[in-house]
C-alpha positions in Angstrom: 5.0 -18.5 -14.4 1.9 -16.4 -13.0 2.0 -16.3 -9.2 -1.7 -17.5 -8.1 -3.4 -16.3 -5.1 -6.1 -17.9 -3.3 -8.7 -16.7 -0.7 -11.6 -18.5 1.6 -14.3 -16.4 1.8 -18.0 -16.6 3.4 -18.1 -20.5 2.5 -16.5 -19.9 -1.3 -12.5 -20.2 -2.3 -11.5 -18.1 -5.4 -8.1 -18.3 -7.0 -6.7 -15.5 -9.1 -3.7 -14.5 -10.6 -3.8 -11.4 -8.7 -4.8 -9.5 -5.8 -7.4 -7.7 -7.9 -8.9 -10.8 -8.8 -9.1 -11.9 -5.1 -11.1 -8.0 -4.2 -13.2 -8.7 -7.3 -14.9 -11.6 -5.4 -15.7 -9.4 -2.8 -17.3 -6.5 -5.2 -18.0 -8.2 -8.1 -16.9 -6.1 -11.3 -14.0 -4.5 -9.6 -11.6 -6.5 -11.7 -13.5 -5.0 -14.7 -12.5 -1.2 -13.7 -10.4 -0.2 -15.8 -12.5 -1.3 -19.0 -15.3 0.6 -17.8 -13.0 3.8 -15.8 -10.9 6.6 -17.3 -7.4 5.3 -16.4 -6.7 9.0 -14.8 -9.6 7.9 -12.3 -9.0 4.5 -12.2 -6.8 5.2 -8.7 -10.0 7.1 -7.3 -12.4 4.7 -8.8 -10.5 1.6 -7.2 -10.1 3.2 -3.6 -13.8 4.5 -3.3 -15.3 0.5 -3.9 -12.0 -1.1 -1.3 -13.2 1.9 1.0 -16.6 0.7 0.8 -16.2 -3.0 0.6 -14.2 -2.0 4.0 -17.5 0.2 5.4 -19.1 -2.9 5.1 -17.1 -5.4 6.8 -17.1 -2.8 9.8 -20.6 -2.8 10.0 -21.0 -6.6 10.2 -17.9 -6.8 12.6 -19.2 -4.7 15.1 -22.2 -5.8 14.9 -20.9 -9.0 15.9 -18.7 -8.1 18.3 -21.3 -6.2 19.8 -23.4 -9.0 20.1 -20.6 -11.2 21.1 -19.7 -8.4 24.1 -23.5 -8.3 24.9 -24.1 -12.0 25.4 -20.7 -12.5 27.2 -21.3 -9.9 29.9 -25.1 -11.6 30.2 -26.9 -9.0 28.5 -30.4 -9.9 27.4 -30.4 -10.1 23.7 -33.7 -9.7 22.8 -35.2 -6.6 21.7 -32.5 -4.6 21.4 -30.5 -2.5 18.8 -26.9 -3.3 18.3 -26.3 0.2 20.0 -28.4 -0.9 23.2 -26.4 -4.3 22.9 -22.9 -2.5 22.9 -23.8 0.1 25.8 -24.8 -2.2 27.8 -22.2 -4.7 27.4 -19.8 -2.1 28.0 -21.3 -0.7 30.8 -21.5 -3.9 32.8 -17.9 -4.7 31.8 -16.3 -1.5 33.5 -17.9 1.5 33.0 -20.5 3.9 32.8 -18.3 7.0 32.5 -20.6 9.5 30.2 -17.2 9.9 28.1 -16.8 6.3 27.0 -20.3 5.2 26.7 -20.3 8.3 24.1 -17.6 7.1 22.0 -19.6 3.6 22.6 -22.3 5.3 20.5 -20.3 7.0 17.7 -18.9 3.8 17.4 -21.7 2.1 16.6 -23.6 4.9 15.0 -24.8 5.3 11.4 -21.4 5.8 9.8 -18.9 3.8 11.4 -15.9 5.2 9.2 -16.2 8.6 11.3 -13.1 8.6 13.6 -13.5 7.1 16.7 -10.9 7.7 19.3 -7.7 9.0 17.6 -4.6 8.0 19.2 -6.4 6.6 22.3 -5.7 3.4 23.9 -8.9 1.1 23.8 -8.8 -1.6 26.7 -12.3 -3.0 26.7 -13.4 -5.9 25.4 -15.7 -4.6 22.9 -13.6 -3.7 20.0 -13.4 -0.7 17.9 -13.7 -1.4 14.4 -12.8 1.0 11.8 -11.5 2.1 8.4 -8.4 3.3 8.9 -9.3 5.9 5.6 -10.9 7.7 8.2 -8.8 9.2 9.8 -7.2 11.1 7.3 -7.1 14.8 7.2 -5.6 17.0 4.5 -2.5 17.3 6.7 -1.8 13.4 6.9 -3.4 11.0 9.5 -5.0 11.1 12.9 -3.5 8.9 15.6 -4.8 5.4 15.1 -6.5 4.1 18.5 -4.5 1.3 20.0 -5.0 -1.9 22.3 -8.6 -3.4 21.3 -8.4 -2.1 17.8 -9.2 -3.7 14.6 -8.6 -1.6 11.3 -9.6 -2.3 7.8 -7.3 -0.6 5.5 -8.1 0.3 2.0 -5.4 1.6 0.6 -4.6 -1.1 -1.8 -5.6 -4.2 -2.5 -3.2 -5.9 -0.4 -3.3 -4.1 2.6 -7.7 -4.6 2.6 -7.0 -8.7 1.8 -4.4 -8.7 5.1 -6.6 -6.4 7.6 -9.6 -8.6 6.2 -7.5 -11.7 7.3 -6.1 -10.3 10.2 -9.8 -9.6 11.2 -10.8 -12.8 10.5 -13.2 -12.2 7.7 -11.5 -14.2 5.5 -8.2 -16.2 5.0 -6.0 -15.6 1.7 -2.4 -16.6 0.4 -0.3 -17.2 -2.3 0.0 -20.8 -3.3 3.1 -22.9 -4.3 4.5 -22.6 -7.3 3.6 -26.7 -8.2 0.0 -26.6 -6.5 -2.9 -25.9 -8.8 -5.5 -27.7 -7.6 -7.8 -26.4 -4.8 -7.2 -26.7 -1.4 -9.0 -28.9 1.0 -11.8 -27.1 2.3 -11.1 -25.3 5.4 -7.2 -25.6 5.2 -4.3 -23.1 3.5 -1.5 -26.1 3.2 1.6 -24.6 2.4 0.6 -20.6 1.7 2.4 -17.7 1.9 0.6 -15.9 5.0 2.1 -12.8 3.6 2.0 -12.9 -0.3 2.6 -9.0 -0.7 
């Protein structure tokens, strides 16, 4: 018997057979790679659309916690950029140490898989949110920040479906052998909170 995995997602619940099949609803045609990939670059191919499915859930995550910090610590929201947003929701929650509103603004800069903080411990309340790819070098890994810290790891497809979940982007599992039918919308009954 096939093990079936199913994941809520932006309103929609898919089932698959496989984790792949779950990632595929999130980048549609990534189930089809290797018809359409080399199968030497299928491990390259795979990794380059989970790290950019990943890319993009730190964008809208920050962009919401930003938002989130900024209206909590009474920030005026209107007319600002999500950088203004998280500077000065940072600022009015402890600090306006030159140091920290700088790694404020790499943060929420342009490319928000560049390394923020490596091996620093992160106690404010707007969290950084990263792709833990990014910190790679060619000798191994940086230090992964700590304390308010959430990571999106693409390194296979289970470990993006958990840090997704664990982010709260999205909720998946593995279902019971004898349930095939769909579960009621907005509940999990019975899953497997860690399928792989």
């Amino acid at each position: 018997m096939t093990t079936r995995y199913q994941m809520a997602y932006a309103g929609m619940i898919t089932q698959s057979d496989t984790l792949t099949g779950l990632v595929d609803a999130l980048f549609t045609g990534y189930a089809d790679l290797p018809d359409i990939v080399v199968p030497a670059d299928l491990p390259k191919a795979a990794l380059t659309i989970r790290t950019a499915i990943a890319e993009d859930m730190v964008m809208t995550l920050r962009d919401i916690h930003a938002t989130a910090a900024a209206h909590a610590a009474g920030v005026d929201l209107a007319d600002k950029s999500i950088q203004e947003l998280a500077r000065e929701a940072v600022s009015k929650d402890v600090t306006t140490d030159p140091a920290i509103l700088a790694d404020v603004d790499a943060m929420m800069g342009a490319h928000p898989s560049f390394p923020v903080l490596p091996g620093a411990a992160w106690e404010l309340s707007l969290p950084v949110v990263a792709v833990t790819s990014s910190y790679a070098t060619p000798d191994g890994y940086l230090p992964l920040p700590t304390g308010n810290v959430i990571l999106i790891d693409p390194t296979t497809d289970s470990t993006l479906l958990r840090s997704l979940q664990s982010a709260g982007v999205l909720q998946f599992g593995e279902l019971p052998p004898d349930e095939s039918a769909l579960a009621p919308e907005g509940a999990l009954p019975g899953w497997d909170d860690d399928p792989v």
